[in-house]
C-alpha positions as CSV (number, residue, x, y, z in Angstrom):
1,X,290.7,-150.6,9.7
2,X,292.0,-151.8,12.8
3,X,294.6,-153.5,11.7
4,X,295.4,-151.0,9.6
5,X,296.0,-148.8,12.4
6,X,298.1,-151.1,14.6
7,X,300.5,-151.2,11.1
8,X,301.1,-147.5,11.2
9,X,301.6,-147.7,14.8
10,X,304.1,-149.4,14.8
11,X,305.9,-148.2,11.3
12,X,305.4,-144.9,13.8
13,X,307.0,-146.1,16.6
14,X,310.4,-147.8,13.9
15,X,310.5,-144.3,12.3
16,X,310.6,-142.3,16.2
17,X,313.2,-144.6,17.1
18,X,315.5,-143.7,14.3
19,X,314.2,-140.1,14.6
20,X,315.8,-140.3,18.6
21,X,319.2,-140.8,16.7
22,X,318.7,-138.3,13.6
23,X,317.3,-135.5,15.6
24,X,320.7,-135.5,17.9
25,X,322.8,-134.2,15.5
26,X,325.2,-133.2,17.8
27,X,329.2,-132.7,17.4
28,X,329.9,-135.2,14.3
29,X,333.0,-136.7,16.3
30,X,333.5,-140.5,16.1
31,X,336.2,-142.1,15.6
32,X,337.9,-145.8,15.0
33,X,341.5,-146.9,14.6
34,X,342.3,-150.6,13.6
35,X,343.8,-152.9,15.8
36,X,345.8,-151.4,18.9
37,X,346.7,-153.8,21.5
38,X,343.2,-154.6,23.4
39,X,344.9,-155.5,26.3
40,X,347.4,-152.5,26.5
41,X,346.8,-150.3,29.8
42,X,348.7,-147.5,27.9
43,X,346.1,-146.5,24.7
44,X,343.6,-143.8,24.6
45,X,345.7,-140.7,26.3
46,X,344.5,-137.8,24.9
47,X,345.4,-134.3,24.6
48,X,343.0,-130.8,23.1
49,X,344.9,-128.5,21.5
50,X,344.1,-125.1,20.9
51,X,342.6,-125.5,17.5
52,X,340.3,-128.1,18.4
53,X,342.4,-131.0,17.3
54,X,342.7,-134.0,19.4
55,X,346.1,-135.9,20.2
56,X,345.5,-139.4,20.9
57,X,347.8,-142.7,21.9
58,X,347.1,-146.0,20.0
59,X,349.2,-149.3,20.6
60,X,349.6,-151.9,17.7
61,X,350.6,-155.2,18.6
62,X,351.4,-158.3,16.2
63,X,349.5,-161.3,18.2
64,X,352.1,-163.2,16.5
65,X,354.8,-162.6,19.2
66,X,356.1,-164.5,21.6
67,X,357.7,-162.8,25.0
68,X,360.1,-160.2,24.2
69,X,362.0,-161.7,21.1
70,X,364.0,-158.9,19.3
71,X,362.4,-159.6,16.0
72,X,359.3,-158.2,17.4
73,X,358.0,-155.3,15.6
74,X,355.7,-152.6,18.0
75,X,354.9,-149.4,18.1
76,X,353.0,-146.7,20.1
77,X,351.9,-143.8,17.8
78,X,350.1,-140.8,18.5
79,X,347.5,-139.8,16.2
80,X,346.3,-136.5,15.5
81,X,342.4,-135.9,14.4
82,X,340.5,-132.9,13.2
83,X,337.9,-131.5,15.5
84,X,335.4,-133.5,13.4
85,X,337.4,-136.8,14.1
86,X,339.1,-137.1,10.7
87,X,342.7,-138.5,11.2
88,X,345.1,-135.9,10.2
89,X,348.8,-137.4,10.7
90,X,350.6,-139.7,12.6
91,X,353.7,-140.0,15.1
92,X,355.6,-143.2,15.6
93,X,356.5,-143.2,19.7
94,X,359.9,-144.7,19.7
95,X,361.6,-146.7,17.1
96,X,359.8,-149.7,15.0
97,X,361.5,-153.0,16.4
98,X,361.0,-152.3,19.6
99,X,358.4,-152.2,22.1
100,X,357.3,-148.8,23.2
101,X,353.9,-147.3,25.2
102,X,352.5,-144.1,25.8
103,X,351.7,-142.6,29.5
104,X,351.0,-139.6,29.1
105,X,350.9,-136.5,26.3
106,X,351.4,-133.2,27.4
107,X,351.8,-129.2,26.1
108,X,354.9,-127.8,26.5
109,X,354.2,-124.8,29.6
110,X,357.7,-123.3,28.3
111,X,356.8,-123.8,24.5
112,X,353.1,-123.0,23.4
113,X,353.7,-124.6,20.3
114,X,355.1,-127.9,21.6
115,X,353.8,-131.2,23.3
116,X,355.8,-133.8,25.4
117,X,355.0,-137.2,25.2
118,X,356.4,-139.5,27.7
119,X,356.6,-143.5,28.5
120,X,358.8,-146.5,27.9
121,X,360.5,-148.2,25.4
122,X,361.8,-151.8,25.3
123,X,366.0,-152.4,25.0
124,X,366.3,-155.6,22.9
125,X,369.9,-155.5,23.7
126,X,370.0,-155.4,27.3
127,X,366.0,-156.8,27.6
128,X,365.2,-153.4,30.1
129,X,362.7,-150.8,29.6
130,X,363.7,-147.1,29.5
131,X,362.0,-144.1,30.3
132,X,360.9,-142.5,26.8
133,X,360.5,-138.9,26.5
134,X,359.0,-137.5,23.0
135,X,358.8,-133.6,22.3
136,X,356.9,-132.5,19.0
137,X,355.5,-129.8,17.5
138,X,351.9,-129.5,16.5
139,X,352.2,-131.1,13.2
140,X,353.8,-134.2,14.7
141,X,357.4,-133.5,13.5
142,X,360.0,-134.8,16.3
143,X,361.7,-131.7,17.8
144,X,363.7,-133.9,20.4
145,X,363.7,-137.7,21.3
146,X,365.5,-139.3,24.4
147,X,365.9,-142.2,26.2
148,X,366.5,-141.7,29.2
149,X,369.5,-143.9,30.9
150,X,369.0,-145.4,34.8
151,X,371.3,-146.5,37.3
152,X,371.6,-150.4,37.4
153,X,369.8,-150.6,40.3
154,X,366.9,-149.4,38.7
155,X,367.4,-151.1,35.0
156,X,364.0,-153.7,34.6
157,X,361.2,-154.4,33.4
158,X,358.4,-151.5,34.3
159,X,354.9,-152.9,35.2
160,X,352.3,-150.2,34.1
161,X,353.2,-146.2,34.2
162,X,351.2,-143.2,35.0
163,X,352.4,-139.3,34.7
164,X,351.8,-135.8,35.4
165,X,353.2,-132.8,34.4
166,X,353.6,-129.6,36.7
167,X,353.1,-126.0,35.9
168,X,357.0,-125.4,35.1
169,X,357.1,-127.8,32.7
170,X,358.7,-131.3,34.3
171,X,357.4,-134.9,34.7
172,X,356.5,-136.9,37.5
173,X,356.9,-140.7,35.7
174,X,355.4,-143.9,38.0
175,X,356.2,-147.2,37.3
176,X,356.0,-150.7,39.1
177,X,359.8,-152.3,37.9
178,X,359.7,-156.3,37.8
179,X,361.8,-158.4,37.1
180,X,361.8,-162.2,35.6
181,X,362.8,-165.0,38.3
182,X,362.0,-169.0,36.3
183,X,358.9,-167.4,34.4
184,X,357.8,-165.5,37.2
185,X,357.4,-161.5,38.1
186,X,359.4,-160.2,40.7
187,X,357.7,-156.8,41.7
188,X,359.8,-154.2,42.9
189,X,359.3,-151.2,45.2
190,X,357.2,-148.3,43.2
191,X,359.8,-145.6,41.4
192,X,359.4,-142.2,40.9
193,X,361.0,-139.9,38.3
194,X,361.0,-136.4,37.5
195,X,362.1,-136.0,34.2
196,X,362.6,-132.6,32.7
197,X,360.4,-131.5,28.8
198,X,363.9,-131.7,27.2
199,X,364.7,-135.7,28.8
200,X,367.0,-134.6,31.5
201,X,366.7,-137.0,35.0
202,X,365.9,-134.4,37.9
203,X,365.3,-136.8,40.8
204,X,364.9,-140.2,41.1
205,X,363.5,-142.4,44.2
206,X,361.6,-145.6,45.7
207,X,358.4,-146.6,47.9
208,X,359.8,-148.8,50.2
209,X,356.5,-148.2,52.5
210,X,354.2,-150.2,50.3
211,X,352.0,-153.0,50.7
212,X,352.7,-156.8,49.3
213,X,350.0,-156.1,46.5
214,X,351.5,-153.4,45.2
215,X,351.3,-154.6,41.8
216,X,347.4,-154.5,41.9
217,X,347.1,-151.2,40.9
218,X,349.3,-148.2,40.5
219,X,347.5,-145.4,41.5
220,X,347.0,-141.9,40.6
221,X,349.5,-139.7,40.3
222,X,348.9,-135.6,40.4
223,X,349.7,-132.0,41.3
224,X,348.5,-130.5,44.6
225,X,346.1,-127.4,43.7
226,X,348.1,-125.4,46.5
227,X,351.1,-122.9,46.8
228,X,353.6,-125.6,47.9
229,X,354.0,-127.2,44.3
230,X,354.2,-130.5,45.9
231,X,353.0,-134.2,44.2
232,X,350.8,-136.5,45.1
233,X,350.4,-140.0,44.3
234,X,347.0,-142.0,45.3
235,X,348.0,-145.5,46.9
236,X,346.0,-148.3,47.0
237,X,346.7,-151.2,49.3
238,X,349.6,-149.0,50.6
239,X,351.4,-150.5,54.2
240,X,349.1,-153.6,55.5
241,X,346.4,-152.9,53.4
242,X,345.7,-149.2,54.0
243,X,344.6,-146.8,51.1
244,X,346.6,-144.1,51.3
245,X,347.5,-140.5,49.8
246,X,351.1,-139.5,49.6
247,X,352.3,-136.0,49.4
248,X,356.5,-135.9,48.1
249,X,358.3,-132.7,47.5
250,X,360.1,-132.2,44.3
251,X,363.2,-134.4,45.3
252,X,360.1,-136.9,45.5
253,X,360.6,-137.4,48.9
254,X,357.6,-138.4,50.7
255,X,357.1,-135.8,53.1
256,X,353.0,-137.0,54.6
257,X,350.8,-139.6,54.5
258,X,346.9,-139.1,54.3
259,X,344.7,-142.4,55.1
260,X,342.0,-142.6,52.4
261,X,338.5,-143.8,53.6
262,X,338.1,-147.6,52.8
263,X,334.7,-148.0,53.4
264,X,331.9,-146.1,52.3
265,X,328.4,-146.8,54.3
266,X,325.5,-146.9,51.8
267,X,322.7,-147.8,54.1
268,X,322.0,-148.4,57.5
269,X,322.7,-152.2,57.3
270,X,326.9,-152.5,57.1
271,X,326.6,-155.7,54.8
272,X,325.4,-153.4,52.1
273,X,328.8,-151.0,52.5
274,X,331.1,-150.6,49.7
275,X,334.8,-151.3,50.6
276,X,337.5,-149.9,48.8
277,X,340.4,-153.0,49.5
278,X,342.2,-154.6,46.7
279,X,340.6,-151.9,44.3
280,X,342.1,-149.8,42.0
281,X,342.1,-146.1,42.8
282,X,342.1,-144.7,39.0
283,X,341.9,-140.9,39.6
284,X,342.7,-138.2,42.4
285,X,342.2,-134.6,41.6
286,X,343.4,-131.7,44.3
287,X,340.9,-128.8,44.9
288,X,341.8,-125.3,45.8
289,X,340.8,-125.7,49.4
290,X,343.0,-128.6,49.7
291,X,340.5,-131.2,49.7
292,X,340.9,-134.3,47.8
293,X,338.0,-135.9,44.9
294,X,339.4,-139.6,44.4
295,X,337.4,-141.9,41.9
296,X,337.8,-145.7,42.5
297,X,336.3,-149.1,42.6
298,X,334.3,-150.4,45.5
299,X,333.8,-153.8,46.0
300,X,329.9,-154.8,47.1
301,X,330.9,-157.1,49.9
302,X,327.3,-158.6,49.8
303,X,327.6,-160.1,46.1
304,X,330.2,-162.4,44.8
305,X,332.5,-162.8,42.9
306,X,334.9,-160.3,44.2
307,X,334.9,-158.3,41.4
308,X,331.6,-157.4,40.8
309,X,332.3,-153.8,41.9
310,X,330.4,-149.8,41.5
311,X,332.4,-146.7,40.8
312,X,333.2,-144.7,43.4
313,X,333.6,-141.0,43.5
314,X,334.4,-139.5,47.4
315,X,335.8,-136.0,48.6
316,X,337.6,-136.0,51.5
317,X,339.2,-132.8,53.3
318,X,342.8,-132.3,54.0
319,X,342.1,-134.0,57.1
320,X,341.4,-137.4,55.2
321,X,337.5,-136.9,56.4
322,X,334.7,-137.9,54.2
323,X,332.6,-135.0,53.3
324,X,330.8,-136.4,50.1
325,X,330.1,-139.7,48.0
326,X,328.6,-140.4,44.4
327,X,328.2,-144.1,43.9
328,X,327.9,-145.5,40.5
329,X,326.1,-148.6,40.6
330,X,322.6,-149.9,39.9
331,X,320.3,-151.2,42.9
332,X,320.8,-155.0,43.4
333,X,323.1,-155.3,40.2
334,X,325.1,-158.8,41.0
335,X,326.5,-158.3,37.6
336,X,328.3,-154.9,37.2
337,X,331.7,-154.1,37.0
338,X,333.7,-150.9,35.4
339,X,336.6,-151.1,33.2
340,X,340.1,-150.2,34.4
341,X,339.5,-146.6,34.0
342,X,342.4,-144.2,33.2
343,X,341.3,-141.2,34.1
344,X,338.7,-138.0,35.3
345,X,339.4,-134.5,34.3
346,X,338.4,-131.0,35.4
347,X,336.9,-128.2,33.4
348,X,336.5,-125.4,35.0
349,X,334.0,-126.5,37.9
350,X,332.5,-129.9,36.0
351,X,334.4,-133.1,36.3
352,X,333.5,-136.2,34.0
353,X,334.2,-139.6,34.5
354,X,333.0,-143.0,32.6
355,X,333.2,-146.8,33.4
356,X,331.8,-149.7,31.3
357,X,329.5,-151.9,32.9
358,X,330.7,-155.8,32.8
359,X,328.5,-159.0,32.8
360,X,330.0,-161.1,34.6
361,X,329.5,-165.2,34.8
362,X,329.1,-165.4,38.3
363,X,329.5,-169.4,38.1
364,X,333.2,-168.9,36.5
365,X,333.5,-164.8,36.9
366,X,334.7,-163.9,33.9
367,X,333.6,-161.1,32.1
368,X,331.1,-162.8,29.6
369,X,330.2,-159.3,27.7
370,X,329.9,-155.7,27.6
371,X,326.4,-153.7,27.7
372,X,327.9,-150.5,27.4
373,X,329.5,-147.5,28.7
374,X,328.5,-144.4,31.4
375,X,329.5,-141.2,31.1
376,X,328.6,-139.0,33.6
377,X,328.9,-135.0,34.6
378,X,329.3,-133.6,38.2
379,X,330.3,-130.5,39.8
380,X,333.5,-130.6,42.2
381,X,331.5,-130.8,45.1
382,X,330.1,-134.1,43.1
383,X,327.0,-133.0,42.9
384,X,325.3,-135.0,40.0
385,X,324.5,-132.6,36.9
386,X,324.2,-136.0,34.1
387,X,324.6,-139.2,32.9
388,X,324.5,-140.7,29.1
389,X,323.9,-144.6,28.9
390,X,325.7,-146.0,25.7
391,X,324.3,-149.3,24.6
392,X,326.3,-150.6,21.9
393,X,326.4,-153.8,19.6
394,X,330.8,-154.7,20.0
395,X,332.7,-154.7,23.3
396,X,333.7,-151.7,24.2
397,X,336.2,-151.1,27.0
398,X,336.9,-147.2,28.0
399,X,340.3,-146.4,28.9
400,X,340.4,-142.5,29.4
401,X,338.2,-139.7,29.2
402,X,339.6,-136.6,28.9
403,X,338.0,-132.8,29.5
404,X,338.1,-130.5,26.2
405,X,337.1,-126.8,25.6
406,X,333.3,-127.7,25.7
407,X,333.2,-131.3,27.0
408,X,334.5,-134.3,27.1
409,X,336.6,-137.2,25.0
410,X,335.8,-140.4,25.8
411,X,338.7,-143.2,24.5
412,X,339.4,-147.1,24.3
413,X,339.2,-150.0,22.9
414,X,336.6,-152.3,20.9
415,X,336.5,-155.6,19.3
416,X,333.0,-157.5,17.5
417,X,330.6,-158.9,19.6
418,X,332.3,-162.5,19.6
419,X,335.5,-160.9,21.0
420,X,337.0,-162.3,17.9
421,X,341.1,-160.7,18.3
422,X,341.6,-160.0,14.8
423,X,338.7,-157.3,15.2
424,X,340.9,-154.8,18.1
425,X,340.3,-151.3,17.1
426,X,340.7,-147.7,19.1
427,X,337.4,-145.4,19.3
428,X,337.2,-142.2,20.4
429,X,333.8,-140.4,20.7
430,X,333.1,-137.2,22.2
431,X,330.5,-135.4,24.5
432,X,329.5,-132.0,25.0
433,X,329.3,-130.5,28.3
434,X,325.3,-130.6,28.0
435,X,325.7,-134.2,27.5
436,X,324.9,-134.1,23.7
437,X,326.3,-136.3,21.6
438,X,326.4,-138.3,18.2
439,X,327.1,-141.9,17.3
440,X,326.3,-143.3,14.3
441,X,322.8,-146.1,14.9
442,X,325.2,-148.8,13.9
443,X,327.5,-148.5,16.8
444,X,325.1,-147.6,19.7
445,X,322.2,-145.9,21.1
446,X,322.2,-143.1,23.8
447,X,319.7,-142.7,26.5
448,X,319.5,-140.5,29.1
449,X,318.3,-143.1,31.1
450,X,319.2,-146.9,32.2
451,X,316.8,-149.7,31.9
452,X,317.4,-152.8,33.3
453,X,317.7,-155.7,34.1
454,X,316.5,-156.9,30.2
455,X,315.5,-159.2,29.7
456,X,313.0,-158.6,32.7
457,X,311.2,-161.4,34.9
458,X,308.3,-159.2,36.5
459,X,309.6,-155.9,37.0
460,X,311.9,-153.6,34.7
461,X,313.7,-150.4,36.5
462,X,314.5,-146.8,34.6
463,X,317.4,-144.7,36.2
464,X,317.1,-141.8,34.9
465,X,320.1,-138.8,34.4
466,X,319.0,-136.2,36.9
467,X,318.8,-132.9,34.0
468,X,316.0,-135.3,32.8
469,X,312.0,-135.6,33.8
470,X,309.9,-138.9,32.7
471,X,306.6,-138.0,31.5
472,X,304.8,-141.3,30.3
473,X,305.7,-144.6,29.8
474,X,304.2,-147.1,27.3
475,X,304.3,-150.8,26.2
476,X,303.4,-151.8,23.1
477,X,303.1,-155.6,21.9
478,X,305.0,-156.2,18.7
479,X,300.9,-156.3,17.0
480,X,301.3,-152.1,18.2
481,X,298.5,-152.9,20.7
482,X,299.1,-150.7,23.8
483,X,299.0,-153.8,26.5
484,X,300.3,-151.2,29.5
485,X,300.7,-147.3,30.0
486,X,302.4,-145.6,33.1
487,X,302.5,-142.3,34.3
488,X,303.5,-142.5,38.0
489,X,306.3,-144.1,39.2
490,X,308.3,-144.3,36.7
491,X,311.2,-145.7,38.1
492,X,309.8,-148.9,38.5
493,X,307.1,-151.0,35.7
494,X,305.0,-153.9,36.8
495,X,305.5,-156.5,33.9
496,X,303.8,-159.3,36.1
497,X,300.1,-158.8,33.8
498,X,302.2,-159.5,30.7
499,X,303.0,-162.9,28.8
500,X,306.7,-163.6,28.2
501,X,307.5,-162.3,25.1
502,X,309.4,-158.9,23.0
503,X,307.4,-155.7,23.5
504,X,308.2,-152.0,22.3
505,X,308.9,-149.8,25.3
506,X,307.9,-145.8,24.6
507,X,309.4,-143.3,27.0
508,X,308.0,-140.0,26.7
509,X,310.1,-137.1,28.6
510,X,308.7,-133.6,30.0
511,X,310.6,-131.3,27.9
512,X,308.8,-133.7,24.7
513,X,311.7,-135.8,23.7
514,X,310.3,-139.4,23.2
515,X,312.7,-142.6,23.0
516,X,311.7,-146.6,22.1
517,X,314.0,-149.4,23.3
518,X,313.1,-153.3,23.1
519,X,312.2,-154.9,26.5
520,X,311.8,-158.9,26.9
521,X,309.3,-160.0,29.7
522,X,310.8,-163.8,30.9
């Protein structure tokens, strides 16, 4: 009888777990796209139109290449999908033949009806890229489609792009130009265009203030939230190593500069800090009272290698003072780095941002594999409203998240478990602003917790999102005995009375919601 019991315990516990991931049957939006480049900085911009369809870039890429040959055949597209994720249509981005990418995808503020979509395309001919401009109308027929011609000084290569578009319509186009000297990248001075919706070249200018590095990172490039309709551009390792926020006018002059904090105290002890040098800085966003919320990487200067890094969310006033920080990181976590994230964007007062979280080799630092991706909600005053762990069984890499009329889109890139390169392909999966969400079992599980590290030597640690209250936890042999049951403290399980071995971890929450996950005691 016993026995008998321990076998419907633990058919109970299989049957809850699946029940976890058939009870959320929440927005039915997931969505994969075979092979985009993997490596390509420029995939996953999205757009939300006003039916609820989603614009999205992909990047294909024929492994096959060598370095720009003019047989090559590439294209960017833009896809369009249904607000249940079904693919609807597709937009080639520049002409087949020739190497094109995607910054940025935009609606028309002059033409309700109408989206921009602007980037770079490869010139076989002269081997330069060109500034790409792309306007469409919502059924992805080409209204208008323009290359957009430099001056010789400024014809090269372009190393990464980012965008923004103001209120009255034009583009503010970023790029690193490089150029080739015996197999080696030259890095020129940063160049800023502003490039009217119909192609036209407004203004045109250099960065000659920047740092050695500048080809690190590029930045983030956006609008200030004021009257003065001026841009701003987020600087990392900007004149001697200084993070910096630059203000230009609309001749994209720079007019200010705004030092960014560059280290962020997390403790009393300064080897603990988080330093913000030779990190990206992916996202700035303006605020009304002319504040400033920047996300970025922080380097733990404690661990090695360098790269092992926590997201960083800080809001600073106009002043360049620090008046709050969000870090997202786990406690003692030697092994944690987020992707090169695109993007965070507003809705209304929520802001969402997501990073993947790395493991890392520390012996050779490379990134050995992915354990999955965070998405988390705060207020603009970055006050934590919640977090969604993703645990999934391929690679995933997040390259943008975008805010839509009730959530958020999160977009990037995936490939099998091996890494194998034949196996690239775009997803795009989509949260609602209560942090609800569906994925189908096969691809991942959501909790609204992390648990970690697992496997576990003698003590396993829950972070939990904060719109969530732990109740009870459980372990269960894989017999269905109950060998250990927790009900304080729940942030922290003793594992040290337990023999090495699987066992089946039961998480019961206040508001009754129950989750299982697998936990390995070394």
């Amino acid at each position: 009888m016993r026995n008998t019991y321990r076998i419907i315990l633990c058919i109970a516990i299989a049957l809850l777990a699946c029940f976890n991931t058939v009870a959320q049957q929440f927005p039915d939006f997931y969505f994969t796209y075979q092979s985009p480049d993997f490596e390509s900085p420029d995939g996953g911009v999205a757009l939300e139109l006003d039916d609820g369809c989603i614009l999205v870039s992909v990047f294909e890429y024929d492994f096959e290449w060598a370095a720009y040959e003019d047989e090559r055949t590439a294209a960017a597209k833009i896809l369009k999908l249904s607000p249940e994720g079904i693919l609807l249509g597709e937009l080639t981005f520049g002409c087949e033949g020739r190497r094109s990418t995607i910054a940025g995808i935009y609606r028309d503020p002059n033409d309700e009806n109408k989206c921009v979509a602007i980037g770079k395309i490869h010139d076989n001919a002269m081997h330069i890229d060109l500034p790409l401009i792309v306007k469409f109308d919502h059924d992805l027929n080409i209204v208008n489609q323009k290359e957009i011609e430099l001056p010789e000084e400024y014809r090269c290569f372009f190393y990464r792009s980012r965008s923004v578009m103001d209120s009255q319509g034009d583009i503010v186009y970023l790029t690193i130009p490089y150029q080739w000297d015996d197999g080696n990248p030259i890095f020129r001075h940063r160049t800023y265009m502003r490039i009217s919706s119909d192609g036209d070249l407004l203004a045109l200018s250099e960065d000659e203030g920047q740092g050695e590095n500048n080809r690190l990172d590029i930045g983030s490039l956006f609008v200030f939230h004021d009257i003065s309709g001026d841009y701003g551009h987020a600087v990392p390792l900007y004149d001697n190593n200084n993070n910096m926020v630059l203000r230009l006018n609309r001749d994209l002059e720079i007019i200010a500069h705004q030092s960014i904090p560059y280290r962020i105290p997390t403790s009393s002890d300064p080897e603990y800090d988080l330093y913000l040098w030779e990190i990206g800085l992916s996202t700035a966003l303006s605020q009304p009272d002319s504040s400033l919320v920047i996300i970025c990487e922080a380097q733990e200067c404690f661990m090695l290698p360098e790269f092992e890094t926590d997201v960083v969310l800080m809001r600073i006033d106009r002043d360049g003072n620090l008046e709050n920080v969000l870090i997202n990181g786990f406690t003692n976590d030697s092994v944690e780095a987020p992707s090169s994230l695109r993007g965070v964007d507003r809705t209304d007062d929520a802001l969402y941002f997501c990073n993947g979280n790395y493991k890392v080799d520390t012996y050779s630092s490379y990134i050995v594999g992915a354990s999955g991706i965070t998405v988390t909600k705060t207020n603009s005053s970055l006050d934590l409203i919640w977090q969604r762990f993703f645990q999934f069984n391929k690679k995933y890499r997040p390259l943008c998240v975008t805010a839509t009329t009730n959530g958020c889109l999160i977009t990037g890139c995936v490939t099998d478990s091996d890494g194998n390169m034949d196996s690239y392909s775009m997803f795009a999966f989509q949260v609602l602003s209560d942090g609800t969400v569906n994925i189908p079992e096969t691809e991942a599980y959501v909790r609204p917790y992390l648990c970690y590290p697992n496997p576990a030597q003698n003590e396993l640690h829950l972070q939990y999102s904060p719109d969530v209250k732990p109740k009870e936890i459980e372990l269960y042999d894989l017999q269905g005995r109950l060998v250990h049951s927790q009900s304080n403290g729940l942030e922290n399980i003793n594992l040290q009375g337990l023999s090495a071995g699987q066992y089946l971890m039961k998480v019961t929450l206040e508001n009754g919601k129950v989750f299982t996950d697998k936990v390995v005691k070394e």
